[in-house]
Residue, then its C-alpha position, 0 to 999 in steps of 0.5 A: x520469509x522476510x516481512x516488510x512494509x511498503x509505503x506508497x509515494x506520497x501519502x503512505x509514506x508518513x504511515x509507512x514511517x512509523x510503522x517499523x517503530x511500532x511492529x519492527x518490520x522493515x519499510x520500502x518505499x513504492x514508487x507509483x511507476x519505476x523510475x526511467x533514470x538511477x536505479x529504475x526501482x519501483x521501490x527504495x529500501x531493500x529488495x522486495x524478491x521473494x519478501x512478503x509486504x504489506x502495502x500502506x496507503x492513506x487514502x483509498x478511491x478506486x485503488x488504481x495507483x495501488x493496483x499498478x504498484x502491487x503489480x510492479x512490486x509482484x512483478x519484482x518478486x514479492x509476495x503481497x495480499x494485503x493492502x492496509x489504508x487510513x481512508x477507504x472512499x468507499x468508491x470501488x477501490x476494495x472490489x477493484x483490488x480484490x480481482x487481483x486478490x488483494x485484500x483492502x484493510x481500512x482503519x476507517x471508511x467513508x461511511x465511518x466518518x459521515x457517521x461522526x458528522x452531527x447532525 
């Protein structure tokens, strides 16, 4: 099965760019909803059916904008469990994408970064 990387508009993509530099994966760009005009994709770059991706987003809250990406992009035929964020706010995002069995990966938290904060 193809591997891919998805980044979500806009904040993912930077990330989203440089990944296939650093893993050779191919990159698709995630619309927060389908466009109503030109190609109605919810993602530019390829075809996404039956393709594994990984989902890349800069900063995660409650994980709504993912949730209705994810959804779409399953909807379209790919495969995704994996959600990979810069941030995670730590605001009920993880748990929310867990009921749709997707696992946040965060290079960094919230409490993370308040733990760097000098005291």
């Amino acid at each position: 099965m193809t591997r891919f990387v998805a980044g979500m508009e806009m904040g993912g993509i930077p990330i989203a760019t440089v990944m296939p530099q650093l893993t050779g994966l191919p990159t698709v760009f995630v619309r927060k909803q389908a466009k109503e005009h030109g190609t109605g994709k919810s993602a530019e770059g390829g075809p996404v059916d039956g393709r594994r991706i990984v989902v890349i987003e800069d900063v995660v809250t409650t994980g709504g904008a993912l949730l209705a990406s994810c959804r779409q992009l399953r909807a379209d035929g790919a495969k995704i469990d994996s959600v990979v964020c810069a941030i995670d706010r730590e605001q009920g995002g993880r748990e929310n994408l867990a009921v749709e069995a997707l696992r946040l990966r965060a290079a960094l938290t919230r409490r993370d970064l308040e733990s760097s904060l000098p005291a």
